[in-house]
LOLOTOR-78946 format. One line per 2 residues: for each residue x, y, z of N, C-alpha, C. Coordinates in nm, 2 decimals. Layout:
REM residues N
X/Y/Z/X/Y/Z/X/Y/Z; ...
END
This chain:
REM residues 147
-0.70/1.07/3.19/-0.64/0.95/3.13/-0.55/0.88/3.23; -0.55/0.77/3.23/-0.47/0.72/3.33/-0.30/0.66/3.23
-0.20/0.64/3.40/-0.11/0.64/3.37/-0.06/0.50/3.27; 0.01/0.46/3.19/0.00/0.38/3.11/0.18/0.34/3.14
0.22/0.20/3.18/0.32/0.15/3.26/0.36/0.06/3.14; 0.49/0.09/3.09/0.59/0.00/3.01/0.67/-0.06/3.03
0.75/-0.21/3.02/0.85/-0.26/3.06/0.97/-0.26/2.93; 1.01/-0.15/2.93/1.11/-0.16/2.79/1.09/-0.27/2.75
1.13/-0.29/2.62/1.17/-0.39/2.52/1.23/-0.31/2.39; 1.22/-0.19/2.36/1.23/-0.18/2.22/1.36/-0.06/2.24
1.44/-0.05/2.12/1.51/0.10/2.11/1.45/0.21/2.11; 1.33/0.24/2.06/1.27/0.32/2.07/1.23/0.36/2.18
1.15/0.27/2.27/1.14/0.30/2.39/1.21/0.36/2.49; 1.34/0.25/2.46/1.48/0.34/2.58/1.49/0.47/2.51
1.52/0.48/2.41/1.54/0.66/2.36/1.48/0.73/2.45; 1.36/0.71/2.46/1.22/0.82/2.54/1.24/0.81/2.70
1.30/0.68/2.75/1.39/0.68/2.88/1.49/0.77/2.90; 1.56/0.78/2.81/1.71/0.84/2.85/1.67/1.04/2.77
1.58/1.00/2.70/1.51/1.17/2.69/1.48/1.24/2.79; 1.42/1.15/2.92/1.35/1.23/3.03/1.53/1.25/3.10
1.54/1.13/3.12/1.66/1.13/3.24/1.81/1.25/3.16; 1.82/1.29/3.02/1.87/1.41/2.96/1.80/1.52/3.05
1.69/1.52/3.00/1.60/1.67/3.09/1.65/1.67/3.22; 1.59/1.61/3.30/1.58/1.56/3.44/1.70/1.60/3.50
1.80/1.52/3.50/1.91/1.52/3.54/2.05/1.56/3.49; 2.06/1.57/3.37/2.21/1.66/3.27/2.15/1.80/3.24
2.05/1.84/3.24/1.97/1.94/3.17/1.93/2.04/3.32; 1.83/2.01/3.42/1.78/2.04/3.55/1.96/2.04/3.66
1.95/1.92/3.63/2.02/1.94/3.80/2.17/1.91/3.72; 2.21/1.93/3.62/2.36/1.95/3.53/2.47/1.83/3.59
2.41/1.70/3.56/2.50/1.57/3.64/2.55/1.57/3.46; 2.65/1.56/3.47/2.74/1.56/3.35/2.67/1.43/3.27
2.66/1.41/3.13/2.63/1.34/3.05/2.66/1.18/3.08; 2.87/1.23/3.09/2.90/1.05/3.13/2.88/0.97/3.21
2.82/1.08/3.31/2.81/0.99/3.47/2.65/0.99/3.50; 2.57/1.02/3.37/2.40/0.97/3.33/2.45/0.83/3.28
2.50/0.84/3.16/2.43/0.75/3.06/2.58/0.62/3.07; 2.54/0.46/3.11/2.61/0.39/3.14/2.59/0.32/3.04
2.68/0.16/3.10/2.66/0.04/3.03/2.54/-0.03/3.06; 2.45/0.00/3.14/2.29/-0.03/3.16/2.21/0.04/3.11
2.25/0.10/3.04/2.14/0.17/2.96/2.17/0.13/2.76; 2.13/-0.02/2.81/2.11/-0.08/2.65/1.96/-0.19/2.69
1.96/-0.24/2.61/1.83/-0.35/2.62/1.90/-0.46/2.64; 1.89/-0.52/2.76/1.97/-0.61/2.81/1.91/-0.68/2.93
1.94/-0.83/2.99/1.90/-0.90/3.09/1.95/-0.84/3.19; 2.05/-0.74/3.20/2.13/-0.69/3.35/2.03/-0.55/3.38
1.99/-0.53/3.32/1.86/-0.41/3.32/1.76/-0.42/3.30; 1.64/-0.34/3.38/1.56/-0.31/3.34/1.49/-0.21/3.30
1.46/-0.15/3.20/1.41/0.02/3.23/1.23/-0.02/3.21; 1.21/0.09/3.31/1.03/0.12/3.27/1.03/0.26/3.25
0.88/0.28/3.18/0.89/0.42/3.12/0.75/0.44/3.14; 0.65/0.55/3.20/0.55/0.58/3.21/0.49/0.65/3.10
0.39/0.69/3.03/0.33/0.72/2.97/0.22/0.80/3.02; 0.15/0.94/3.02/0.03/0.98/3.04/0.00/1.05/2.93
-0.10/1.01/2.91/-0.15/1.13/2.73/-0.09/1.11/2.64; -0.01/0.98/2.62/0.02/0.94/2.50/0.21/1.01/2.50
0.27/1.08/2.59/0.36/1.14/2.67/0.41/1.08/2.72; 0.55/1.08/2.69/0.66/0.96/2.80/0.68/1.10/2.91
0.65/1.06/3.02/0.66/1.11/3.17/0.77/1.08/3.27; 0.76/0.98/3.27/0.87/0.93/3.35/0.91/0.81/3.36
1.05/0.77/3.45/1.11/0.64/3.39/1.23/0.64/3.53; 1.24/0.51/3.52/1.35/0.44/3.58/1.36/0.34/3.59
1.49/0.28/3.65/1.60/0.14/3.58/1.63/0.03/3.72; 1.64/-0.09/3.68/1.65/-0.14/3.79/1.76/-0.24/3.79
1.84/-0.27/3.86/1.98/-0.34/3.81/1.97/-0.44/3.94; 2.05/-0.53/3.91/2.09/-0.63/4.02/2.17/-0.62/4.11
2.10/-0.60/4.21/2.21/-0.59/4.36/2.26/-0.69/4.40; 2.34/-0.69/4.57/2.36/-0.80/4.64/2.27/-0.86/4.72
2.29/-0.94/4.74/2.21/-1.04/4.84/2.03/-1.03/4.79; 2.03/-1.03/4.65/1.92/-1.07/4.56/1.81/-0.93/4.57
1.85/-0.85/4.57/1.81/-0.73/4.64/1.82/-0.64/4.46; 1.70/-0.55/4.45/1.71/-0.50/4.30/1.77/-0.37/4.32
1.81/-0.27/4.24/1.88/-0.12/4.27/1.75/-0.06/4.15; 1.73/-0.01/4.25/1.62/0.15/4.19/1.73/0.22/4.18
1.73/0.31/4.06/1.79/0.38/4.02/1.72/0.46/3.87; 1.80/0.59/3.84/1.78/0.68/3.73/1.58/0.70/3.72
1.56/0.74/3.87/1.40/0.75/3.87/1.37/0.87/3.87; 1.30/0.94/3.74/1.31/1.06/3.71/1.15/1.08/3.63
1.12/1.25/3.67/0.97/1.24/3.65/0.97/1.36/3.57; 0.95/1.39/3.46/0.96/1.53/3.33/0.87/1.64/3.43
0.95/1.78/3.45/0.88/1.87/3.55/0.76/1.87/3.52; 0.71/1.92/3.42/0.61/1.94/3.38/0.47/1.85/3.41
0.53/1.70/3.45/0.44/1.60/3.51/0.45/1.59/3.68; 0.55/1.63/3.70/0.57/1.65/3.85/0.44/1.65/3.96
0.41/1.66/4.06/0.31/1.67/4.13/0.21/1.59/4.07; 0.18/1.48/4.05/0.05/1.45/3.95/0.04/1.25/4.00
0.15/1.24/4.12/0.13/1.11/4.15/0.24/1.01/4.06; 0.29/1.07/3.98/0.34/0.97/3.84/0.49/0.90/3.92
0.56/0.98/4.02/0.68/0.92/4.10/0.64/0.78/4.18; 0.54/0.79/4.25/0.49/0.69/4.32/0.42/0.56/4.23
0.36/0.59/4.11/0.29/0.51/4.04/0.43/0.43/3.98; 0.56/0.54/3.96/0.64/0.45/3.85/0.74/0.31/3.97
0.75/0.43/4.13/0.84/0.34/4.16/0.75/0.25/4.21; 0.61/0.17/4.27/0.53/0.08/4.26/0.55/0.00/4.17
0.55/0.07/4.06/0.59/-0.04/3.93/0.69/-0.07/3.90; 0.81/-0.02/3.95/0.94/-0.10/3.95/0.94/-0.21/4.02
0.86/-0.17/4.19/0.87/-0.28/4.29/0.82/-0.37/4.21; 0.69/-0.36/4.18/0.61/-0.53/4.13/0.69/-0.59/4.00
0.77/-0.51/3.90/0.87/-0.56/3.83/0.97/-0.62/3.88; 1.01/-0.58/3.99/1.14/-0.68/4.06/1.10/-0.78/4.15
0.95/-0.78/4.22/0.90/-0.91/4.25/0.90/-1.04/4.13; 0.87/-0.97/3.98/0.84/-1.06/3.88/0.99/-1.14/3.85
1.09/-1.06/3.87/1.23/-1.09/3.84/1.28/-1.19/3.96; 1.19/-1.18/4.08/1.21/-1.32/4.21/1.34/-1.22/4.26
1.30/-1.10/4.30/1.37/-0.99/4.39/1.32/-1.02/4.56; 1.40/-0.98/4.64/1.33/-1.00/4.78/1.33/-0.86/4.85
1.43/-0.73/4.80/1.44/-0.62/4.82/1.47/-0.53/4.79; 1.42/-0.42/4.78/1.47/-0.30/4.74/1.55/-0.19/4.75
1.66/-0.17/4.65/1.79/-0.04/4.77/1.76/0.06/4.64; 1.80/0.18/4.70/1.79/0.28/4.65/1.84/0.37/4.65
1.96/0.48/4.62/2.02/0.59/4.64/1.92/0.74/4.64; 1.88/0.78/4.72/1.79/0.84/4.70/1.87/1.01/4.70
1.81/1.11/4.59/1.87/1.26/4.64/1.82/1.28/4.75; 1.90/1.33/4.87/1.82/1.40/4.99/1.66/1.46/5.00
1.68/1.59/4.89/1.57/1.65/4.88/1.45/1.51/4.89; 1.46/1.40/4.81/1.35/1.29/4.81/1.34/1.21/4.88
1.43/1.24/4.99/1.42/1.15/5.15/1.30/1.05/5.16; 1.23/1.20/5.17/1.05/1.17/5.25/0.99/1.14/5.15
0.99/1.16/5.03/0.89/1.07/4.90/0.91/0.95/4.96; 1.03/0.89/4.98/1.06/0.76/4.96/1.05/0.69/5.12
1.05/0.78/5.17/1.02/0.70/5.33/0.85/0.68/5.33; 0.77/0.75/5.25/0.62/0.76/5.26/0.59/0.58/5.20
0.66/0.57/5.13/0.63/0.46/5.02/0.68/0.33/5.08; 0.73/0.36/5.21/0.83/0.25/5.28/0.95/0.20/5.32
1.06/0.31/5.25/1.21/0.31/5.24/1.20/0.34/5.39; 1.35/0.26/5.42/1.41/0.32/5.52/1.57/0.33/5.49
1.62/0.44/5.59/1.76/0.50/5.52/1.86/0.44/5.63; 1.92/0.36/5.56/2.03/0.27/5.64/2.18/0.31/5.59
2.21/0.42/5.55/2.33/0.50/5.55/2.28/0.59/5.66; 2.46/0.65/5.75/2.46/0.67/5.86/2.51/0.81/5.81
2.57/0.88/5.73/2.57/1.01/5.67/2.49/1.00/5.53; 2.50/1.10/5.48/2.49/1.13/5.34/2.61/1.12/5.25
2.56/1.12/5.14/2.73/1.14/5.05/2.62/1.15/4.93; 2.77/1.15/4.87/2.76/1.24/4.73/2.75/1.16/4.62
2.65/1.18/4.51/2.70/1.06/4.42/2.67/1.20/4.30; 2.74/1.26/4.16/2.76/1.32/4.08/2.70/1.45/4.12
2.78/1.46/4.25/2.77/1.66/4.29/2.65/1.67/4.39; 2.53/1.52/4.40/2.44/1.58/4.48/2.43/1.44/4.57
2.37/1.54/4.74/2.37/1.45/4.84/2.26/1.37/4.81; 2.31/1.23/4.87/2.21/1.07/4.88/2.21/1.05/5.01
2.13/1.00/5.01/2.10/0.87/5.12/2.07/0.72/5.03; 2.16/0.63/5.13/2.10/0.51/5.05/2.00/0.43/5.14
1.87/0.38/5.10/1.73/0.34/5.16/1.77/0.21/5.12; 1.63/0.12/5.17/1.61/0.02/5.12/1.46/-0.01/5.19
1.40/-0.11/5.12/1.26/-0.21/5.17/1.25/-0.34/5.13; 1.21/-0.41/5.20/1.15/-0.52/5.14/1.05/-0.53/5.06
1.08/-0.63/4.94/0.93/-0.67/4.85/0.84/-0.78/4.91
END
């Protein structure tokens, strides 16, 4: 069954967003609750969330917010272990990119965890921070690409 790509709209929907990214990231890798769940995470023009679906299964999801210089922020891009390895990271952030073309974006930045360097360089990122640092206990690099 193929993957099935949503552009939030509903409460319901964000629920099943902020479900995975509970698992994922407060649950897996223990980033404290407050410093998950923000003021962009409502249904709102300043956000975007997408939410993947396989098997009728919310899978994975992430958010996209307005940068500088008209440039979108990938962010909270999280994939439920259990769908891991299965293509579903690359299908969702594709589908953010073509979501932020639709929003008249010209580029994409990204805080990436280290470990996902190389996901995100395969896809086209390049890492334009000169160290790493820290953002809630774990090392980043911040990337970017053009749309």
């Amino acid at each position: 069954m193929a993957a099935v790509i949503i552009s939030v709209n509903s409460e319901q929907q964000l629920k099943k967003c902020l479900d995975i990214r509970t698992e994922v990231f407060v649950e897996e890798q223990k980033v404290p609750i407050d410093l998950e769940i923000d003021e962009y995470d409502v249904i709102s023009p300043d956000a975007t969330h997408v939410l993947v679906e396989l098997e009728g299964m919310a899978a994975a999801t992430g958010r996209i917010t307005y940068y500088k210089d008209n440039s979108a922020k990938m962010q909270r891009i999280a994939v439920r272990k259990s769908f891991r390895s299965q293509g579903l990271g690359r299908i969702l952030l594709l589908a953010m990119e073509e979501r932020a073309r639709e929003l008249g974006l010209t580029k994409s930045v990204l805080d990436a965890q280290c470990q996902a360097e190389a996901f995100y360089a395969k896809l086209g990122y390049e890492t334009i921070s000169t160290e790493p640092f820290y953002d809630a206990g774990i090392l980043h690099v911040r990337m970017e690409k053009p749309l």
